[in-house]
C-alpha positions in Angstrom: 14.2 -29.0 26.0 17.8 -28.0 25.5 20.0 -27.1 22.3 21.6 -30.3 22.7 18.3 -32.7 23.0 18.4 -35.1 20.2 15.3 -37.0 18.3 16.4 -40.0 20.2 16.5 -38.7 23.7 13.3 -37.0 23.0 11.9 -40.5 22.3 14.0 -42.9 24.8 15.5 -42.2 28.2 18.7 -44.3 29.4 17.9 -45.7 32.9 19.9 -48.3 35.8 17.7 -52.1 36.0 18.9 -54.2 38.2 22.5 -52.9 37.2 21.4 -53.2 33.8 21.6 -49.9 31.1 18.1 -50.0 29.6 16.2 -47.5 27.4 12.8 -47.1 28.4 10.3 -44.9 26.9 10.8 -41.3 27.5 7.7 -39.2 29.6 6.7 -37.9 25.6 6.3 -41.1 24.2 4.4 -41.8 27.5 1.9 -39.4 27.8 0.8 -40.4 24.0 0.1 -43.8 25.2 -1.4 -43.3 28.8 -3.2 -39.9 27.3 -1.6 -37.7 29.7 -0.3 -33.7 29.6 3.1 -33.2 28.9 4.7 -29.7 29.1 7.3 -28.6 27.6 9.7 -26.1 28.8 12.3 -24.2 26.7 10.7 -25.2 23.2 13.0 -22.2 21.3 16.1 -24.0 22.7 15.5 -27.6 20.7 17.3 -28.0 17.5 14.9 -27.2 14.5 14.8 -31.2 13.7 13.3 -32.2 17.2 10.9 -29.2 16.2 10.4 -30.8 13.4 9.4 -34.0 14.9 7.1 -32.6 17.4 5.2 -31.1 15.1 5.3 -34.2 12.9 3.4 -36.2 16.1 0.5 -32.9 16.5 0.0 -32.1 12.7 0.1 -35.5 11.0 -0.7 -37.9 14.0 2.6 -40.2 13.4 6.2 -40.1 14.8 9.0 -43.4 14.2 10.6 -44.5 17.2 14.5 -45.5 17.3 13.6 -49.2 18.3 11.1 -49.7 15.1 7.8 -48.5 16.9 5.4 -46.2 15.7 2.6 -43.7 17.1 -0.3 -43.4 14.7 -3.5 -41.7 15.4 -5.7 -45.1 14.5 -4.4 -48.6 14.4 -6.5 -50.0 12.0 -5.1 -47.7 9.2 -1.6 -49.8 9.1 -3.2 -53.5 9.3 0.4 -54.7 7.3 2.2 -54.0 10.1 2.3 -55.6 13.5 -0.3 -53.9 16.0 2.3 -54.6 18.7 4.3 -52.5 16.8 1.9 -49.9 16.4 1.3 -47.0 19.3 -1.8 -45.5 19.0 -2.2 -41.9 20.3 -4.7 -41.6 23.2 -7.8 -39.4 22.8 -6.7 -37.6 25.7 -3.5 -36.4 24.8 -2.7 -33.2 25.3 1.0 -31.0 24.8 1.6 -27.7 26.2 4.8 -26.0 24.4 6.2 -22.7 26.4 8.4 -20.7 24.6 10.5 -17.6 24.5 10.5 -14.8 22.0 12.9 -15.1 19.5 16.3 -12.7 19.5 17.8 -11.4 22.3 18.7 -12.4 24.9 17.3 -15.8 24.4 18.5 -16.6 21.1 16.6 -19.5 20.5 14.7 -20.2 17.2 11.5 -18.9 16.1 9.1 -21.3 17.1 6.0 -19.7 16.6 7.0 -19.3 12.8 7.9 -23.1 12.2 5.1 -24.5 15.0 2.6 -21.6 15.7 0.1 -22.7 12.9 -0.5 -26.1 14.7 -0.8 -24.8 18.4 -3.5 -22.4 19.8 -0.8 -19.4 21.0 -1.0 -17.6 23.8 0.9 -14.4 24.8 2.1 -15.0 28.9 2.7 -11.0 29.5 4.5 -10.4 33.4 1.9 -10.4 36.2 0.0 -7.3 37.2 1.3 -5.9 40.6 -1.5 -7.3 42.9 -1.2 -10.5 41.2 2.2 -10.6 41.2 2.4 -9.3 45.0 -0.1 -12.5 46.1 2.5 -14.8 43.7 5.6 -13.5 45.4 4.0 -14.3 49.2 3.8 -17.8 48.4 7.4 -17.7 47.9 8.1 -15.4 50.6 5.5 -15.3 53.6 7.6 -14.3 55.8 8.6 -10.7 54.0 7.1 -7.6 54.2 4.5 -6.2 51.6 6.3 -2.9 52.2 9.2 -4.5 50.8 7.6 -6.6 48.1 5.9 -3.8 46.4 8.9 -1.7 46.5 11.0 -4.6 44.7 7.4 -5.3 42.1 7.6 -1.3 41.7 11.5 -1.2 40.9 10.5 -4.2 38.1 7.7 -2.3 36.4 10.2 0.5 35.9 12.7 -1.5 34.3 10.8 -3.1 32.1 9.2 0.1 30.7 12.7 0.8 29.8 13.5 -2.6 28.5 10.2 -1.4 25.8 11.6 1.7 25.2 14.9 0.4 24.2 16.8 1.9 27.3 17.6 -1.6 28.4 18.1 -4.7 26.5 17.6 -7.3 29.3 14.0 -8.1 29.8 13.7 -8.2 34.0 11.4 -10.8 34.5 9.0 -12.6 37.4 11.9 -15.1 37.4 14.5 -12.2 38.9 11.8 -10.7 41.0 11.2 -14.1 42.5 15.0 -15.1 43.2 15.5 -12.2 44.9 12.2 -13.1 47.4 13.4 -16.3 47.7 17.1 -15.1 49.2 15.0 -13.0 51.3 13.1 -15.6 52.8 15.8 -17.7 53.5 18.2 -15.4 54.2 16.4 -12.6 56.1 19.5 -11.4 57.9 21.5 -10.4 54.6 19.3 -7.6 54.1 17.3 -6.2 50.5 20.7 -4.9 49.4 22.6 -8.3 49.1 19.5 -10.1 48.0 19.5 -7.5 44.9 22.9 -7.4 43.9 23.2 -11.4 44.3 20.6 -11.8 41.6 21.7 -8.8 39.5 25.7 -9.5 40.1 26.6 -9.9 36.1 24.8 -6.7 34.9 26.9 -4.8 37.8 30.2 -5.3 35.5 28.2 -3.2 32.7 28.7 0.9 33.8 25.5 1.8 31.6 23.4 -1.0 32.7 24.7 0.0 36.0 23.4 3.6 35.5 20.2 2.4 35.0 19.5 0.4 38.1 20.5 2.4 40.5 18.2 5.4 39.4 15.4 2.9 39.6 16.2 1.6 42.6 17.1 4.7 44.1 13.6 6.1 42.9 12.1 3.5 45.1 13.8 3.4 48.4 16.3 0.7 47.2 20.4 1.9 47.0 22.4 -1.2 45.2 26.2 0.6 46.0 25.6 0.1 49.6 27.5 -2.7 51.3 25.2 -5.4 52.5 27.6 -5.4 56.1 27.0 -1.4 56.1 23.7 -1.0 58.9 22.1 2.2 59.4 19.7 2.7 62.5 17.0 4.9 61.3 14.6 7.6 63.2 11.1 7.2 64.2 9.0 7.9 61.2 6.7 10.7 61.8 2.8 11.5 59.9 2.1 14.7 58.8 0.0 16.3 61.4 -3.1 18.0 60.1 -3.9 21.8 60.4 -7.0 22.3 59.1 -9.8 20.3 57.7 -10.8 23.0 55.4 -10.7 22.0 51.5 -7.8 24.5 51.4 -5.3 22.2 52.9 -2.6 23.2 55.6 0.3 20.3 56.4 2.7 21.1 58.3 5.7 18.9 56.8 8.3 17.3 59.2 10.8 15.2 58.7 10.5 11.4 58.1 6.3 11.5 56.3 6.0 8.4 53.8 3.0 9.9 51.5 3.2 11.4 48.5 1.7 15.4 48.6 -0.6 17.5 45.8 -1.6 20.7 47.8 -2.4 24.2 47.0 -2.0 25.7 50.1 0.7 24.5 52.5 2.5 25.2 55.4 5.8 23.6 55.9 9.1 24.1 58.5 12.2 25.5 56.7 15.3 24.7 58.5 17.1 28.5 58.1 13.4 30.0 59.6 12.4 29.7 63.3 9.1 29.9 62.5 6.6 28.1 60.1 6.1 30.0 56.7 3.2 29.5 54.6 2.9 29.8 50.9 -0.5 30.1 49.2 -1.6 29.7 45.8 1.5 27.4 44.7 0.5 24.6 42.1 3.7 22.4 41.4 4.4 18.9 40.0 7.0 17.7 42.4 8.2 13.4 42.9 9.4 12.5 46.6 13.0 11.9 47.0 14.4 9.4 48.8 17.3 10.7 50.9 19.1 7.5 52.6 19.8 5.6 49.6 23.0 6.7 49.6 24.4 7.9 52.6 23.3 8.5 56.6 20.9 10.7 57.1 18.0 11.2 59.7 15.9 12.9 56.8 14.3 10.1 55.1 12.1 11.9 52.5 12.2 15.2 50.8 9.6 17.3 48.7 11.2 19.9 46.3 8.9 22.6 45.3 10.3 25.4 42.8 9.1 28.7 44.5 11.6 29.4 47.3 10.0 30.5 50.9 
């Protein structure tokens, strides 16, 4: 549906006969005579008459067609008029209506307030990560998980800030999914490009803007890098165990990919020549990302408050 669908072309469809313009019966009008399902997309963007009529057909079993037809839920009640005129609605008929939430950014109408008491509603909420991580590989076998759950991670982030206000877009599957797509058929133009293709109109909006990139920063992802501009990183590197002890000892180099809650560390400082260990430290700490923005052969940092 569409804001400029009419009662008519919800009814009838225009088609090319033998190089003749006829009107045949459109695939609603269909499905009430072959008792088929019928979905229909975009139900906020229809005019509030062709709501009107739709819920005319579910509510009181009877909708007038433009050529003098009508669908009736039982023949017999209308023996005046001519059964050939008369379409009677199949038993098996069913009509699936999705919808968006009134307001912004849609602004559609509220279909839930004119049609909700006649359909059994149901709330679609976005995909949970593993769910939506299986979804995504079936448009994009070919692309990393690595990848994909950094791009499902940077979603869940924005949309916690389209619910606290911060936003006012609601980042959907339906970006998440373009943005696999371009890097399934385009594997050569690189996560960058593939995110700023789908998110070009919100990179005009400086706030917006502001947003973004600390998400996408948080997760590995820079969007103000040029998709041409290659970098050639270092061999990541796992921490290499000290001790087994429940007191744990890391020693921390440069390029380790896990995130780190110890009490008793020992870690390389760059202005030391040898290693320095701190005991007894407890500190909330998130790991930082450090080529997002710039070349740099240190991929991750750790920042603890207490200085060696």
């Amino acid at each position: 549906l569409h804001r400029d669908i009419t009662i008519s072309s919800l009814t009838s469809q225009p088609t090319v006969v033998d190089g003749v313009l006829k009107f045949i019966d459109s695939p609603l009008v269909r499905a009430v005579q072959f008792g088929r399902t019928i979905v229909l997309d975009e139900g906020d963007k229809a005019p509030l008459e062709v709501i009107s009529i739709i819920k005319s057909l579910i509510e009181d079993g009877e909708m007038v067609l433009g050529d003098g037809r009508r669908i009736v839920r039982d023949k017999s009640s209308y023996p005046s008029i001519d059964p050939e005129k008369l379409i009677e609605i199949h038993p098996n008929f069913r009509i699936m209506v999705l919808a968006n939430r009134p307001n912004f950014p849609f602004q559609g109408n509220d279909f839930f307030r004119e049609c909700g008491d006649i359909f059994s509603s149901h709330y679609v909420d976005n995909p949970l990560g593993e769910h939506e991580l299986t979804m995504l590989k079936a448009y994009a076998p070919n692309v990393s998980d690595e990848i994909l759950m950094k791009l499902i991670d940077c979603f869940a982030d924005l949309r916690v800030l389209v619910s606290d206000g911060v936003l006012q877009y609601p980042y959907s599957t339906r970006e998440l999914v373009a943005i696999a797509k371009h890097l399934e058929e385009y594997p050569d133009d690189g996560v960058v490009c593939a995110i700023q293709n789908v998110l070009a109109f919100d990179m005009f909006n400086d706030v917006t803007l502001n947003h973004l990139r600390v998400v996408f920063q948080k997760h590995g992802l820079p969007l103000d890098v040029h998709h041409s501009y290659q970098i050639k990183l270092a061999e990541s590197k796992m921490l290499e165990i000290k001790s087994e002890n429940p007191e744990i000892s890391l020693l921390m180099d440069y390029g380790d990919d896990h995130d780190i809650s110890i009490d008793n560390y020992e870690y390389k400082y760059s202005k030391l020549k040898d290693p320095t260990t701190i005991k007894g430290v407890t500190d909330d700490t998130n790991k930082e990302n450090n080529r997002v923005s710039y070349f740099s052969e240190h991929k991750y940092s750790i920042p603890f408050k207490s200085d060696p």
